[in-house]
Backbone atoms as SQL, in Angstrom:
CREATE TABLE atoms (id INTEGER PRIMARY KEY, chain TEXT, resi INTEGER, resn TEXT, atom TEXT, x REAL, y REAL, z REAL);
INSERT INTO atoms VALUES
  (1, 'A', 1, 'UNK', 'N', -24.770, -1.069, -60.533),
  (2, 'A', 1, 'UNK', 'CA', -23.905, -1.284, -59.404),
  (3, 'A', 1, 'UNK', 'C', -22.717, -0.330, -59.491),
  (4, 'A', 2, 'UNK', 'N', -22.113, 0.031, -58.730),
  (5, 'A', 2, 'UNK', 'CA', -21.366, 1.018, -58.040),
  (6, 'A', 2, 'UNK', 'C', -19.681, 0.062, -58.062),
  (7, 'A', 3, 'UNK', 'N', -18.911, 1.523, -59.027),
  (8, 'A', 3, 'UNK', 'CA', -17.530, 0.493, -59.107),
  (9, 'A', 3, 'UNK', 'C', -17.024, 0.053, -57.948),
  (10, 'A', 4, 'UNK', 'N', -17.457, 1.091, -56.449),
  (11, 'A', 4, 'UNK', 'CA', -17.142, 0.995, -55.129),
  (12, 'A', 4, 'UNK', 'C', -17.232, -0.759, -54.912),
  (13, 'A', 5, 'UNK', 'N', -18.217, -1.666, -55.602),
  (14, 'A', 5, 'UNK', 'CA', -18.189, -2.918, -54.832),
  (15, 'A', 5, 'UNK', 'C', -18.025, -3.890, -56.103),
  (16, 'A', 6, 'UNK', 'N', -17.124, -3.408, -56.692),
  (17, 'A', 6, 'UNK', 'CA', -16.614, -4.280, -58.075),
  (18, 'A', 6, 'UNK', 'C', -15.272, -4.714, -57.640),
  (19, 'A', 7, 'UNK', 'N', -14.654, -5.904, -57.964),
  (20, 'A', 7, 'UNK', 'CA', -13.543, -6.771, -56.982),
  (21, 'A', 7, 'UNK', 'C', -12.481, -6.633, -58.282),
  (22, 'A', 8, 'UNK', 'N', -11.494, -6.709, -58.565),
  (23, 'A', 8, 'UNK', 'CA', -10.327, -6.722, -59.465),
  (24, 'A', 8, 'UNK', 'C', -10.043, -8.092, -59.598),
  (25, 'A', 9, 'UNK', 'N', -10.053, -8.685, -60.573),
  (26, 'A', 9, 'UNK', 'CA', -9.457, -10.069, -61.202),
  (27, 'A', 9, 'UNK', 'C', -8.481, -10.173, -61.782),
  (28, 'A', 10, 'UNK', 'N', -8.161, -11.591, -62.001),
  (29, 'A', 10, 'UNK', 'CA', -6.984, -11.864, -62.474),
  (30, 'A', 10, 'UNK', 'C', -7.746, -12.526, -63.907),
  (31, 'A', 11, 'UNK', 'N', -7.694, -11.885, -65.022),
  (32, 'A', 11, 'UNK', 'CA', -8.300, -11.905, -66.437),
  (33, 'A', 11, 'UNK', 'C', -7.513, -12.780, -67.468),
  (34, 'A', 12, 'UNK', 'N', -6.409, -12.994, -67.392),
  (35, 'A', 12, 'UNK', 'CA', -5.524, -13.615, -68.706),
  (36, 'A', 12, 'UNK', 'C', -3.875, -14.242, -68.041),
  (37, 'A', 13, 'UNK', 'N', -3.364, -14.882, -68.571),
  (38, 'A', 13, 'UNK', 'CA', -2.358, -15.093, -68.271),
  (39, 'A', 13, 'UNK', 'C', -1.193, -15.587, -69.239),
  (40, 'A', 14, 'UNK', 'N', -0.133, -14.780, -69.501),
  (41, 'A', 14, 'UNK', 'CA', 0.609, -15.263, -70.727),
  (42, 'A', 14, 'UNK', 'C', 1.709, -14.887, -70.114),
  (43, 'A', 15, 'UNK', 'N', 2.568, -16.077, -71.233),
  (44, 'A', 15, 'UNK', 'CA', 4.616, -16.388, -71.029),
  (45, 'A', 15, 'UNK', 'C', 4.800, -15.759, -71.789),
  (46, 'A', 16, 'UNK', 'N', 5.795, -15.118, -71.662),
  (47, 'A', 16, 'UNK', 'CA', 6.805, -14.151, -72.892),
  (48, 'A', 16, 'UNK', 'C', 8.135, -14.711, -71.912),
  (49, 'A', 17, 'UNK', 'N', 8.977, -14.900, -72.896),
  (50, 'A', 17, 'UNK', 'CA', 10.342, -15.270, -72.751),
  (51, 'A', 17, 'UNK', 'C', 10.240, -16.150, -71.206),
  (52, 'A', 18, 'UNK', 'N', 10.871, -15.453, -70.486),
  (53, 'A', 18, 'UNK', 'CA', 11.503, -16.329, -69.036),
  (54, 'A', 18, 'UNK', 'C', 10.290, -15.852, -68.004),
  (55, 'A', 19, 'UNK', 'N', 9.419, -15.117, -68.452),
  (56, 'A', 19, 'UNK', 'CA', 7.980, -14.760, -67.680),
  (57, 'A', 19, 'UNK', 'C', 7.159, -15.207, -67.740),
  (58, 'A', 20, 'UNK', 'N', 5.787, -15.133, -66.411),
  (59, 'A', 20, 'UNK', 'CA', 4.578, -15.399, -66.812),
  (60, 'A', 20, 'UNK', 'C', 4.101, -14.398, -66.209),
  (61, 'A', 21, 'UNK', 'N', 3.353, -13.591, -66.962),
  (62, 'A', 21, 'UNK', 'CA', 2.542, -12.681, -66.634),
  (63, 'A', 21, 'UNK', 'C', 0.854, -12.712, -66.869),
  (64, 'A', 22, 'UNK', 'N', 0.047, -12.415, -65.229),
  (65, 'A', 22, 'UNK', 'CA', -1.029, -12.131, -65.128),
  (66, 'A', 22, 'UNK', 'C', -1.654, -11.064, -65.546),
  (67, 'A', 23, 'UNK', 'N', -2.576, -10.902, -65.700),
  (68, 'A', 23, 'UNK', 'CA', -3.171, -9.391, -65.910),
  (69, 'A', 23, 'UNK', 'C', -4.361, -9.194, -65.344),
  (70, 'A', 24, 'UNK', 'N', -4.364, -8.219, -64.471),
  (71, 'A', 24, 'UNK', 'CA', -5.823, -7.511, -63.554),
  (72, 'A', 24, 'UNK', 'C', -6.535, -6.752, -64.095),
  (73, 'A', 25, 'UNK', 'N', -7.773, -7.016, -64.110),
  (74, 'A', 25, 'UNK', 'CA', -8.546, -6.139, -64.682),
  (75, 'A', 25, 'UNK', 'C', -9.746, -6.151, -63.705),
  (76, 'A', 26, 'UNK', 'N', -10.301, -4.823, -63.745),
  (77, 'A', 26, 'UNK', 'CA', -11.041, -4.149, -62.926),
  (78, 'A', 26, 'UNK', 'C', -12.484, -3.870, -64.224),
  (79, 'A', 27, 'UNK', 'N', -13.836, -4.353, -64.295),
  (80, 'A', 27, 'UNK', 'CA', -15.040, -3.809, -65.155),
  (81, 'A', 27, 'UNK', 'C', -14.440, -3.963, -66.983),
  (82, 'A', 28, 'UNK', 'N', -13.259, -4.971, -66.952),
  (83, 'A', 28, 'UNK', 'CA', -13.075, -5.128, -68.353),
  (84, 'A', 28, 'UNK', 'C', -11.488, -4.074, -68.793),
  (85, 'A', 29, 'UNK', 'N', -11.148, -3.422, -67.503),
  (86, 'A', 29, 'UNK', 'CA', -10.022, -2.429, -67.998),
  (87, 'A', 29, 'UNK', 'C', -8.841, -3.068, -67.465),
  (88, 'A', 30, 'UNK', 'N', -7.752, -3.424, -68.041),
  (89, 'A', 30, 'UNK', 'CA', -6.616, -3.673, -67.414),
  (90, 'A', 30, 'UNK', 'C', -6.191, -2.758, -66.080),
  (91, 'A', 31, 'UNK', 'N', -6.095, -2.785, -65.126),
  (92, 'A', 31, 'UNK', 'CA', -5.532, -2.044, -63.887),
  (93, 'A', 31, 'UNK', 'C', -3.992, -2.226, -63.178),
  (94, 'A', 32, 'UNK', 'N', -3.562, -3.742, -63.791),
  (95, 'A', 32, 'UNK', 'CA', -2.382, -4.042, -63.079),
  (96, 'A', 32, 'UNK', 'C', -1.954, -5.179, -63.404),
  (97, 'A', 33, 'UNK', 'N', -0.782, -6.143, -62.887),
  (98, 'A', 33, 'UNK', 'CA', -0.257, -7.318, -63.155),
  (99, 'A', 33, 'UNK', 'C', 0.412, -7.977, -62.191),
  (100, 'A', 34, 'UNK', 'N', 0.567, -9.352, -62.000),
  (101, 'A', 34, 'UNK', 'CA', 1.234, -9.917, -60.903),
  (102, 'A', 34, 'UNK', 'C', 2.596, -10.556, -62.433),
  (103, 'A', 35, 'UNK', 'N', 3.451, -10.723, -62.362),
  (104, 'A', 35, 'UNK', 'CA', 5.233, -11.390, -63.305),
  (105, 'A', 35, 'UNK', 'C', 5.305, -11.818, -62.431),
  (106, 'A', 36, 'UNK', 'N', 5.272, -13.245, -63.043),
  (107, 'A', 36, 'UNK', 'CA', 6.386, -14.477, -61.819),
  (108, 'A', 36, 'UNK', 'C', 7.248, -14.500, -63.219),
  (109, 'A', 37, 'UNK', 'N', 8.841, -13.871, -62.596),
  (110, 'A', 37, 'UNK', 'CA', 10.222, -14.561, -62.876),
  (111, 'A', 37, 'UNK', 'C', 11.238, -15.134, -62.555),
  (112, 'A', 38, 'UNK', 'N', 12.203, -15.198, -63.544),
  (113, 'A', 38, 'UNK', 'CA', 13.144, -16.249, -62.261),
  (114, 'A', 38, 'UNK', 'C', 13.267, -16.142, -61.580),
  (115, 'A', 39, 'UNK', 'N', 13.576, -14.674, -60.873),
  (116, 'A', 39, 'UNK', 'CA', 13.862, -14.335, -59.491),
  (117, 'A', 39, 'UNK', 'C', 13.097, -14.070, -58.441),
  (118, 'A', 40, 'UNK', 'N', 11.925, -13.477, -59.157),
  (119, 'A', 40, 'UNK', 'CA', 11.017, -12.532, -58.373),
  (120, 'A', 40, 'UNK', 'C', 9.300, -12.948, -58.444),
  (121, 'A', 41, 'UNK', 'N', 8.474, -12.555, -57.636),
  (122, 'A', 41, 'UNK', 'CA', 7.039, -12.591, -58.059),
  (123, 'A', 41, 'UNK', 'C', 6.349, -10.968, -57.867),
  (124, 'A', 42, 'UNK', 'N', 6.266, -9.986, -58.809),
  (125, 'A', 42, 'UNK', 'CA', 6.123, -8.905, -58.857),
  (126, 'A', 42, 'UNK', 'C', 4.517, -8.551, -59.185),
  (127, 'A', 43, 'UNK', 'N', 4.161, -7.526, -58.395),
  (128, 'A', 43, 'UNK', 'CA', 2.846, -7.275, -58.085),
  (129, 'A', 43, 'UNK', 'C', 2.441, -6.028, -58.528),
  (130, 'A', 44, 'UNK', 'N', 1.374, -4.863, -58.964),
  (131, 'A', 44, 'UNK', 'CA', 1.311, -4.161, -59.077),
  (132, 'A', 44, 'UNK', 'C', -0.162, -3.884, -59.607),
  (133, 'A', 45, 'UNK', 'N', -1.209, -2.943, -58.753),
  (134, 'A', 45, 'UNK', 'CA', -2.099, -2.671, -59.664),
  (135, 'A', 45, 'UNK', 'C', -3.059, -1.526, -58.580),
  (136, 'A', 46, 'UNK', 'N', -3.784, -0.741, -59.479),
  (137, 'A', 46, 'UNK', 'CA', -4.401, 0.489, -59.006),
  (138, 'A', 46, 'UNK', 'C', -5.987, 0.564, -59.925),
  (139, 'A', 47, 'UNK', 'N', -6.892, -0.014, -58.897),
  (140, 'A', 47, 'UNK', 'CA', -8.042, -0.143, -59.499),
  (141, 'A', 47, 'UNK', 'C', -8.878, 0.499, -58.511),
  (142, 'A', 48, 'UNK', 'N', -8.687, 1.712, -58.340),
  (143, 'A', 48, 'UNK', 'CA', -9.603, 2.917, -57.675),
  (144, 'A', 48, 'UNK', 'C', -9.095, 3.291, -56.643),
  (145, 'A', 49, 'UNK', 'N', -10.259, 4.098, -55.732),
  (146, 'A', 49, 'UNK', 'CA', -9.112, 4.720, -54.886),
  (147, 'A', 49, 'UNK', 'C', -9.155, 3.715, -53.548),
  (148, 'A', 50, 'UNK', 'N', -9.691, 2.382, -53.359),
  (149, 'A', 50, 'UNK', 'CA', -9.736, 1.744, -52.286),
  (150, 'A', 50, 'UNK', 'C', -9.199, 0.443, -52.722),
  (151, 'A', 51, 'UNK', 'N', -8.409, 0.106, -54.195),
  (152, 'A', 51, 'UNK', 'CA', -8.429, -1.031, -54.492),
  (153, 'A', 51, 'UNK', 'C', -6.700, -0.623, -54.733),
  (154, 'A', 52, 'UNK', 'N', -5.872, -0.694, -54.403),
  (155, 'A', 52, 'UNK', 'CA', -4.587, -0.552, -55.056),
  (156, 'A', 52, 'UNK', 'C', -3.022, -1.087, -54.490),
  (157, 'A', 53, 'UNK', 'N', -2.521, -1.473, -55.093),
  (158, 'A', 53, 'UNK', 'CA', -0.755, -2.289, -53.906),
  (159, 'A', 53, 'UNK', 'C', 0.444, -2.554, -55.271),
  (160, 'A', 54, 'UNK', 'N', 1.247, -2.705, -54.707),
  (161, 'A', 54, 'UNK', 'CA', 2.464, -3.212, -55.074),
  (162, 'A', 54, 'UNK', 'C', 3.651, -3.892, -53.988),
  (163, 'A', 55, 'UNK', 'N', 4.205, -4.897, -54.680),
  (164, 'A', 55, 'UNK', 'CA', 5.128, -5.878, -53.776),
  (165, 'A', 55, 'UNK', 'C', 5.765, -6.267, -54.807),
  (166, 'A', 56, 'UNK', 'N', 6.633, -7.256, -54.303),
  (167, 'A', 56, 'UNK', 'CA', 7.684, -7.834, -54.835),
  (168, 'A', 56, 'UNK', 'C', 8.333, -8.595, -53.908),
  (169, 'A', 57, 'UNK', 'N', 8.407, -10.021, -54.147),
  (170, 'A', 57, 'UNK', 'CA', 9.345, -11.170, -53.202),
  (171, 'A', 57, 'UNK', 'C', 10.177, -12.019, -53.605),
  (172, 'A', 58, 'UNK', 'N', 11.499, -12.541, -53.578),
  (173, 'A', 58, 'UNK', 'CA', 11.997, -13.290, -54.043),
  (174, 'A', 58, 'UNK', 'C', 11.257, -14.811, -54.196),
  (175, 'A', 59, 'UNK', 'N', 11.786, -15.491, -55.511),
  (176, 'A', 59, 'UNK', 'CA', 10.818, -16.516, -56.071),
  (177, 'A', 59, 'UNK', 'C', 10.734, -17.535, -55.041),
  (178, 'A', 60, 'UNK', 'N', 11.677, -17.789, -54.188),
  (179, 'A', 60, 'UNK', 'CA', 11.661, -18.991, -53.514),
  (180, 'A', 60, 'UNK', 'C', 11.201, -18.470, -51.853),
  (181, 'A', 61, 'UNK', 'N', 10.669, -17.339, -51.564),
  (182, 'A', 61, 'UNK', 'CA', 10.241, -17.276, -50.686),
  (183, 'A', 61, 'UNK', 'C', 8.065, -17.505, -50.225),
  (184, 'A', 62, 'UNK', 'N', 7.886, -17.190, -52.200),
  (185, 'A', 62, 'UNK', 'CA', 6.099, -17.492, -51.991),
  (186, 'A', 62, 'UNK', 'C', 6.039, -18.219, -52.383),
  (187, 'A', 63, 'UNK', 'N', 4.943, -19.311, -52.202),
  (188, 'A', 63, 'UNK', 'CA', 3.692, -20.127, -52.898),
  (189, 'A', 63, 'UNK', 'C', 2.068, -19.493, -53.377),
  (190, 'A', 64, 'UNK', 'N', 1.620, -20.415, -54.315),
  (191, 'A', 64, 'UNK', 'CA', 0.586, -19.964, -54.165),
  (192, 'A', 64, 'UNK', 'C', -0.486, -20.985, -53.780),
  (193, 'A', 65, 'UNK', 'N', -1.805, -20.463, -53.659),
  (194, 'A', 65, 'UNK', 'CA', -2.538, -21.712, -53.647),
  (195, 'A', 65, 'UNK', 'C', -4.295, -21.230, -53.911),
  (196, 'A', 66, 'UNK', 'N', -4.965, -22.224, -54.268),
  (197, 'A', 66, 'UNK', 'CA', -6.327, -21.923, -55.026),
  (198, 'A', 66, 'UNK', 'C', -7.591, -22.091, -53.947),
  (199, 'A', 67, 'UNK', 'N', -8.031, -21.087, -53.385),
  (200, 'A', 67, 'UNK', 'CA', -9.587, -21.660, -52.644),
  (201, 'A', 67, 'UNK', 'C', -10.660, -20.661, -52.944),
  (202, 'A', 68, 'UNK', 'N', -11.411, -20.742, -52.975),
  (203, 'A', 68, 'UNK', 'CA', -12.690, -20.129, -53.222),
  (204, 'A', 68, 'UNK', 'C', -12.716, -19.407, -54.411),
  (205, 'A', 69, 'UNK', 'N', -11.845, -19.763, -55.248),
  (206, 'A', 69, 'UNK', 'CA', -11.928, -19.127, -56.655),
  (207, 'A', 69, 'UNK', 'C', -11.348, -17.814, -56.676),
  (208, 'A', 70, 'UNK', 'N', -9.967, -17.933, -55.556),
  (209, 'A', 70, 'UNK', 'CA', -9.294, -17.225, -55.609),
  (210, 'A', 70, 'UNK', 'C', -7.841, -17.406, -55.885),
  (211, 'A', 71, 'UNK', 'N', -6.781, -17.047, -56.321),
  (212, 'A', 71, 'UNK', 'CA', -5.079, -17.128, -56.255),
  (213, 'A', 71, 'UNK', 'C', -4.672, -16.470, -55.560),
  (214, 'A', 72, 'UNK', 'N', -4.455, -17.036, -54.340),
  (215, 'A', 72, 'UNK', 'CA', -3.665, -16.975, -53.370),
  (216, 'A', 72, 'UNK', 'C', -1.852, -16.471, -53.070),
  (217, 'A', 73, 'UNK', 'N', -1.541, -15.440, -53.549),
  (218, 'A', 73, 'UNK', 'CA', -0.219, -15.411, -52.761),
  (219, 'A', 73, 'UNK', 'C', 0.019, -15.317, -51.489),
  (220, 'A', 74, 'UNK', 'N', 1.134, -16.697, -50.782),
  (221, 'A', 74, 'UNK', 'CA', 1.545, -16.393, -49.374),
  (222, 'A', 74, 'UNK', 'C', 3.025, -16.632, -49.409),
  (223, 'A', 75, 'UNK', 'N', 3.734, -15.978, -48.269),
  (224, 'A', 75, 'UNK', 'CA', 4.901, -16.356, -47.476),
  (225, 'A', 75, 'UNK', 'C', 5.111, -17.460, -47.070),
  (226, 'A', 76, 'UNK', 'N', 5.890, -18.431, -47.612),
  (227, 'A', 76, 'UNK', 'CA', 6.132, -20.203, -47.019),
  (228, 'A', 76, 'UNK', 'C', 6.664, -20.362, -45.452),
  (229, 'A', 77, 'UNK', 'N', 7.408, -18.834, -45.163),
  (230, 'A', 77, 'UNK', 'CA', 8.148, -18.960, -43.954),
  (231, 'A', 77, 'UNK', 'C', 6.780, -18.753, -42.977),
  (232, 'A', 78, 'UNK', 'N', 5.640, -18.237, -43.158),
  (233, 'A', 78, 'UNK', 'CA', 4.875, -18.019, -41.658),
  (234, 'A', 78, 'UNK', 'C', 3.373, -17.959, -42.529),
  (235, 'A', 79, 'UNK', 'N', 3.441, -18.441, -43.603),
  (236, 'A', 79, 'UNK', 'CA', 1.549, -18.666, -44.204),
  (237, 'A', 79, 'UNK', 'C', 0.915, -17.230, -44.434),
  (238, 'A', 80, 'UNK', 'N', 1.829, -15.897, -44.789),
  (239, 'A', 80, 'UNK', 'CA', 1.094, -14.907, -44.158),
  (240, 'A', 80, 'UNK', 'C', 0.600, -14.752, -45.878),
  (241, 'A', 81, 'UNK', 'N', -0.506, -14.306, -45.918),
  (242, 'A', 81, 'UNK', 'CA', -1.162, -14.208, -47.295),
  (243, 'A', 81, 'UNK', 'C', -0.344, -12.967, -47.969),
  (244, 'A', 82, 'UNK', 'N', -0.229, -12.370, -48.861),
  (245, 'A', 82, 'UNK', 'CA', 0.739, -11.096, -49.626),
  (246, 'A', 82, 'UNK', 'C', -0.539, -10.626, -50.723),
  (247, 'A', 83, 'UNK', 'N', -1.675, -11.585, -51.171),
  (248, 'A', 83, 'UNK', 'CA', -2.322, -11.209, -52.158),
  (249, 'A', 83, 'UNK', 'C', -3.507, -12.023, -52.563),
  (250, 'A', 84, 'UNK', 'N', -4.972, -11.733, -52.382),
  (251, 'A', 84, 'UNK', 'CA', -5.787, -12.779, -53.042),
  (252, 'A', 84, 'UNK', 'C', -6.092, -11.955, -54.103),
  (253, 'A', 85, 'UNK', 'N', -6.380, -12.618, -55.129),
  (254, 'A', 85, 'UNK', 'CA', -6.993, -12.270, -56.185),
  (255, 'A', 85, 'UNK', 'C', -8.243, -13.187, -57.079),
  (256, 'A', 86, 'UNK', 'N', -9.442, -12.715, -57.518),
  (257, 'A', 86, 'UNK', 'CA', -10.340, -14.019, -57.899),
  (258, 'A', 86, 'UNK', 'C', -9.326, -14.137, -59.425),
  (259, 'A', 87, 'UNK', 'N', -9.601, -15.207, -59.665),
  (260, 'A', 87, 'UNK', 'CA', -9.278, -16.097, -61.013),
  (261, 'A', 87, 'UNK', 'C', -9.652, -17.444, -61.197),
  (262, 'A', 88, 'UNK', 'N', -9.496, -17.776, -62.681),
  (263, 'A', 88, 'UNK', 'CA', -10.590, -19.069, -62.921),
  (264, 'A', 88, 'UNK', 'C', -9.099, -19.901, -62.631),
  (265, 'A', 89, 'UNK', 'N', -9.722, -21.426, -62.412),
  (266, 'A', 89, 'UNK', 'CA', -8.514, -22.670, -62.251),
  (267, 'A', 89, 'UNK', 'C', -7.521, -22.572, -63.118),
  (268, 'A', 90, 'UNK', 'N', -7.840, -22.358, -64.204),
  (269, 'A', 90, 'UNK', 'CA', -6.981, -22.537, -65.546),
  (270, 'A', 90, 'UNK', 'C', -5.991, -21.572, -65.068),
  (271, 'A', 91, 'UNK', 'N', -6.192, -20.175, -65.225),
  (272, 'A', 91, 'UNK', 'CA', -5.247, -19.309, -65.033),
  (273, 'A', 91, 'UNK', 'C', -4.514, -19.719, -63.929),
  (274, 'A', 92, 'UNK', 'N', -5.207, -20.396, -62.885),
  (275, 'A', 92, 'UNK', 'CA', -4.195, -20.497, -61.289),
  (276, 'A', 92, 'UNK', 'C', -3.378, -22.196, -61.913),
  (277, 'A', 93, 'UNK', 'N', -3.713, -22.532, -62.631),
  (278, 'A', 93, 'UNK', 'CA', -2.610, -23.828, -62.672),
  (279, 'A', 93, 'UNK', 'C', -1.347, -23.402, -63.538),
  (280, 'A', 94, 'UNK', 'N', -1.726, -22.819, -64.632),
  (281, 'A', 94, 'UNK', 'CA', -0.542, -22.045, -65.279),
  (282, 'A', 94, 'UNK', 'C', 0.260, -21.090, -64.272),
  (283, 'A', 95, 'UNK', 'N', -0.011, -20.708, -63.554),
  (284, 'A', 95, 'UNK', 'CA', 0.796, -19.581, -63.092),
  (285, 'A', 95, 'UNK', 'C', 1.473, -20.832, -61.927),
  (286, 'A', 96, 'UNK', 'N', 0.594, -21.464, -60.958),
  (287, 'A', 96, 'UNK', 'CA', 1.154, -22.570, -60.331),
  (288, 'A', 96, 'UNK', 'C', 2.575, -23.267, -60.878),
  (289, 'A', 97, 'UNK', 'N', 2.194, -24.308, -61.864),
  (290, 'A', 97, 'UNK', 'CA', 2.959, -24.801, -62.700),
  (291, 'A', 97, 'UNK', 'C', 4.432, -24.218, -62.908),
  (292, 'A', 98, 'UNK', 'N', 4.481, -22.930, -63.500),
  (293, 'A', 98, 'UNK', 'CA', 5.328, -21.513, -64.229),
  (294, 'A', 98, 'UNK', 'C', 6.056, -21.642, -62.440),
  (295, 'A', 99, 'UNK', 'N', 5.668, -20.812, -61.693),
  (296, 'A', 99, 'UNK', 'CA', 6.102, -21.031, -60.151),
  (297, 'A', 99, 'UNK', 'C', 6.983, -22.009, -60.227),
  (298, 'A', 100, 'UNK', 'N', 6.741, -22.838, -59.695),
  (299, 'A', 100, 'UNK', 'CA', 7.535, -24.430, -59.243),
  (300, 'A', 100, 'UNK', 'C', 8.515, -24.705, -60.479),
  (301, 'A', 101, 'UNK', 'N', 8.446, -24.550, -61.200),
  (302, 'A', 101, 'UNK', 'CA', 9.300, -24.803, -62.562),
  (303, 'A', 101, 'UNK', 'C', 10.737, -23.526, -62.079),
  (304, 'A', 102, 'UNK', 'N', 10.166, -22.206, -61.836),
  (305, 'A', 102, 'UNK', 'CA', 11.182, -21.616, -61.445),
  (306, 'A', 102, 'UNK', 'C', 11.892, -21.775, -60.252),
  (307, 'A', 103, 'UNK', 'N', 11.086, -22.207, -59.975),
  (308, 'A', 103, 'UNK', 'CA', 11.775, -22.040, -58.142),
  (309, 'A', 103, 'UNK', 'C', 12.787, -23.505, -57.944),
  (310, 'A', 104, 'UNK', 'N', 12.105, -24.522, -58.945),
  (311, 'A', 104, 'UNK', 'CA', 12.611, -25.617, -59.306),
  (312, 'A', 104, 'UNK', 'C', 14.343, -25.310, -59.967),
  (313, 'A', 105, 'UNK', 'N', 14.071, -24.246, -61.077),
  (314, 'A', 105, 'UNK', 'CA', 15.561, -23.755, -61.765),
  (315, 'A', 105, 'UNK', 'C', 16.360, -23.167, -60.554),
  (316, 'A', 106, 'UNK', 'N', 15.912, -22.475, -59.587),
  (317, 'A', 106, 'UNK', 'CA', 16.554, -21.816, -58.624),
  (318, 'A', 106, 'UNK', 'C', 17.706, -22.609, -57.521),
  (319, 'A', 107, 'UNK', 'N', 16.987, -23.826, -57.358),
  (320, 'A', 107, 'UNK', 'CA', 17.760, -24.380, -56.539),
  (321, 'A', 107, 'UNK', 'C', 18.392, -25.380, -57.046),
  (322, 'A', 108, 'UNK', 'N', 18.246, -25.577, -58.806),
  (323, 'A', 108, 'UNK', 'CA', 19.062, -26.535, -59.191),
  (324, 'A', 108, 'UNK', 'C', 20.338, -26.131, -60.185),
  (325, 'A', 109, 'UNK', 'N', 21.465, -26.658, -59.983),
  (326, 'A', 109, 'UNK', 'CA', 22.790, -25.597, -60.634),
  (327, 'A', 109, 'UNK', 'C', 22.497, -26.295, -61.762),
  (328, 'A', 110, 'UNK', 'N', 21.803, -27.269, -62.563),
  (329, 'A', 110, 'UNK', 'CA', 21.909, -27.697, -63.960),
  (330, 'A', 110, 'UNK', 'C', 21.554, -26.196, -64.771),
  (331, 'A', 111, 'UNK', 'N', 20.205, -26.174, -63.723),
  (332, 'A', 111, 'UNK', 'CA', 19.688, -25.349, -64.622),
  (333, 'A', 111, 'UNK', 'C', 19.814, -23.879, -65.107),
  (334, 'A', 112, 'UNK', 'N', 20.947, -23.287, -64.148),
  (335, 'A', 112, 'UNK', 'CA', 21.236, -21.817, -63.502),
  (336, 'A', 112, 'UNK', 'C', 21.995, -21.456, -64.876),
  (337, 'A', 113, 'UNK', 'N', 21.892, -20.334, -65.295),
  (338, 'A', 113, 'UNK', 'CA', 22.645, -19.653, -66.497),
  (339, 'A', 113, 'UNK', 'C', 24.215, -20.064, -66.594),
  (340, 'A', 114, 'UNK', 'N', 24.598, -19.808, -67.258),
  (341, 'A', 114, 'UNK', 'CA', 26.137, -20.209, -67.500),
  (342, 'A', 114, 'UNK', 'C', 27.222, -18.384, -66.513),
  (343, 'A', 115, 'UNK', 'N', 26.241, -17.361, -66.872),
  (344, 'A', 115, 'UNK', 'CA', 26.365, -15.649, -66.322),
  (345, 'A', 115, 'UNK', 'C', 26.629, -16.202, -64.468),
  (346, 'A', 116, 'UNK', 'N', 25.248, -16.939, -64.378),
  (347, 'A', 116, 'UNK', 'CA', 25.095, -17.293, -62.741),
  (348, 'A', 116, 'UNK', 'C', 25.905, -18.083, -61.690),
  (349, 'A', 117, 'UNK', 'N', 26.474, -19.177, -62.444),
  (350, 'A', 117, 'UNK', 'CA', 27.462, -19.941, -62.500),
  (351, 'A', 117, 'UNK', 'C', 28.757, -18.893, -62.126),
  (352, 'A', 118, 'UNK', 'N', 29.041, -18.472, -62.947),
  (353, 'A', 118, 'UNK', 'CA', 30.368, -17.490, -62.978),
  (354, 'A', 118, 'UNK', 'C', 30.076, -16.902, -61.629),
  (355, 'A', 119, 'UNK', 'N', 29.009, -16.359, -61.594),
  (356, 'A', 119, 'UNK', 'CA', 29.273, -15.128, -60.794),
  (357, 'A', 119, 'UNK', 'C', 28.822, -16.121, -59.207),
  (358, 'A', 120, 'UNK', 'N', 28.605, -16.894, -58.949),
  (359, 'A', 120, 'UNK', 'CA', 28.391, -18.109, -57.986),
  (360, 'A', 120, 'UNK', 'C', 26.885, -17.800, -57.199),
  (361, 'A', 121, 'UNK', 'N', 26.137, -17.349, -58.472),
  (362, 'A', 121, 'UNK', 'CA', 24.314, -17.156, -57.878),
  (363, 'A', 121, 'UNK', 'C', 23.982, -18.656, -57.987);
């Protein structure tokens, strides 16, 4: 089969510090990554010459959500999709989970840095 009709996945998913990072892989090769952080949900990946994007949205503006054995990024303000990607459940509940936990810190001042506070983020 022809890489032309090979789809890019979402392969692994790991926290380092205040991140969770996905990783895309294209035939077993890393190609790219989606970072959900505090602030942001950052996108990036180049898996040929018909497969490739980058974005970036503030945390409290996406959701995600799981259908056909895909992870879903959309826009909450108008449903507009930003990103499917296939991945297994596991990976989409961790990254789910990681999500809402931040977006959760975002709108609550307990949880906001002592830096954020000061500066009145």
């Amino acid at each position: 089969m022809f890489s032309i009709f090979s789809k890019p996945i979402i392969a692994s998913c790991e926290e380092i510090q205040d991140s969770c990072i996905l990783n895309i892989q294209l035939k077993s090769n890393k190609c790219g990554f989606i970072n959900i952080s505090r602030e942001r949900v950052t996108f990036q990946f180049s898996c040929g010459w018909r497969k490739f994007g980058k974005g970036t949205s503030k945390i409290e503006t996406v959701s995600f959500k799981y259908m056909n054995n895909k992870l879903i990024i959309f826009k909450i303000s108008n449903n507009q999709e930003i990103l499917a990607l296939e991945c297994n459940k596991s990976i989409y509940d961790k990254a789910f989970d990681f999500l809402k936990v931040k977006q959760k810190e975002r709108k609550d001042p307990e949880f906001r840095s002592k830096s954020g506070q000061f500066f009145g983020r």
